[in-house]
N, C-alpha and C positions, 0 to 999 in steps of 0.2 A: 170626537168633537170636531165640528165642522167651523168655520168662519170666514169670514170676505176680508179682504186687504187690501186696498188699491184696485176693487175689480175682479180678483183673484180668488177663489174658494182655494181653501187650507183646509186638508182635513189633518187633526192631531190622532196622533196613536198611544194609549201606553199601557209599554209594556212593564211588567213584572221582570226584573233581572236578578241573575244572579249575582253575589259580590263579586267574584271573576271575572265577570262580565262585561266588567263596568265600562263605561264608554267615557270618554271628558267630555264635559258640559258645553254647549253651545253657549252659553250667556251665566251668568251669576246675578241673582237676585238677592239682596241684602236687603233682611225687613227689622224695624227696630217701630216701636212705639214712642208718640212722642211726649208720653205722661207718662215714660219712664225711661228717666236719665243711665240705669245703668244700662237697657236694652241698646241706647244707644250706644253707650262704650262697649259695649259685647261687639255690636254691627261695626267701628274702627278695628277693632282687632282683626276681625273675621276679615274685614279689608286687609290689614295689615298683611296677614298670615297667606290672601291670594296673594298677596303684592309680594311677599319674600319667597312665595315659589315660582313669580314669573308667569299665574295664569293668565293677568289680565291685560297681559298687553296682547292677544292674537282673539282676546274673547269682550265681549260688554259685561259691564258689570252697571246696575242699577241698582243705587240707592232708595228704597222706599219706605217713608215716615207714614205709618200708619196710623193716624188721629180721630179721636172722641171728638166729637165737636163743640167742645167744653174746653173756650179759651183760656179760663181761668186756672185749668188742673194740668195747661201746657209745661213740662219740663225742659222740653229740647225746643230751640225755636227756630224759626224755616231758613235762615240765615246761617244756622249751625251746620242743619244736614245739608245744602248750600256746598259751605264751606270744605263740609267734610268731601261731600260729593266729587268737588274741583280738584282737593289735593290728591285723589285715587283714579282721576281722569274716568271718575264714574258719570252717569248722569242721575238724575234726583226726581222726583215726581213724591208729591203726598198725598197720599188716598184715603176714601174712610170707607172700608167695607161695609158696615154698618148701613150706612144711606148709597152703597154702592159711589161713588162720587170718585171719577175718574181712573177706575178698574176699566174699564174697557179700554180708556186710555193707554193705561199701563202694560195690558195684553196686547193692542196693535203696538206699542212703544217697543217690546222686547223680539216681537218678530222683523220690526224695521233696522233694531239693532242688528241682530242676529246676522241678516241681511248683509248692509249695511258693514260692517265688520268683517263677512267673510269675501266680500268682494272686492272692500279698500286693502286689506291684508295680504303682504307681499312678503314672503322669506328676504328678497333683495330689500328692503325698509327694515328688516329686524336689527340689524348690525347698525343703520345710519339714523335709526330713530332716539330718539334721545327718552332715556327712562331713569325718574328721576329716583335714586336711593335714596335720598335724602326729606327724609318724611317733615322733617322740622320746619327745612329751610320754605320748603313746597306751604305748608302749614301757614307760618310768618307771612310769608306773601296772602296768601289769600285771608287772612286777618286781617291785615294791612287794608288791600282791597275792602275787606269786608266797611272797616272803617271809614275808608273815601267815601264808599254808597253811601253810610249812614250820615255823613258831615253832610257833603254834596248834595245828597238826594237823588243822584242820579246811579240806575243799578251798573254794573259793572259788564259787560258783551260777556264775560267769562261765566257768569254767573246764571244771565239770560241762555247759554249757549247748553249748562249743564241740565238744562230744565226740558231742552228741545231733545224730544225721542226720536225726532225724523231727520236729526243730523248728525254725523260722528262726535 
């Protein structure tokens, strides 16, 4: 599969591997529906579960809510995966395969990360970068935030930041 990027032709390869084989992932894509609440608490865990082995701090991890565009049959609301997105220092994007709608987006997004990640990532940052355990506390805070936006009306930079695919 071929594709342009800033100018650039990418061509992809894939391969078939063996389980031995196995290489670590360049990036983590996390997909969850948003007309079902538990797909989304499947997609926290599965955050969870990178975050307690330490993948994601040397790799991107994207959060993507994949929706019907059937406001009414919404479960998880874009504020949620948001939410979620900030506390796993993921970034977030919602797509709808369906009518194609911001899939390409999502494909340049995860090559920018990729990117992006392996060039800001320093063994010398591992030790001084601050990673948070504490899933709760990270949580509360961006609740909180979540809150300010809604009072306020004005979105939160942390929130506009996890949305952006073309910055860390």
């Amino acid at each position: 599969m071929c594709a342009f990027l800033i100018g650039e032709l990418l061509t992809f390869y894939f391969h078939l591997q063996e389980i031995d084989k196995f290489h670590p992932p360049d990036a983590f894509i996390v997909l969850y529906s948003v007309v079902d609440k538990a797909s989304y608490l499947k997609a926290e865990a599965e955050l969870t579960r990178l975050q307690d082995a330490d993948l994601l701090r040397a790799r991107p991890a994207i959060l993507v809510a994949n929706k019907i565009d059937l406001a009414r049959s919404r479960a998880v609301s874009t504020q949620d995966g948001k939410c979620l997105a900030c506390t796993y220092r993921a970034k977030f994007i919602e797509i709808s395969v369906g009518i194609n709608h911001n899939v390409d987006e999502l494909l340049v997004g995860i090559l920018t990360q990729i990117r992006l990640k392996s060039f800001h990532y320093d063994d010398r940052d591992h030790h001084q970068q601050q990673w948070y355990k504490s899933r709760g506390v990270v949580r509360a805070s961006m609740k909180a935030r979540q809150m300010f936006t809604w009072l306020f009306g004005k979105e939160d930079s942390k929130f506009k930041n996890c949305e952006n695919l073309h910055i860390l």
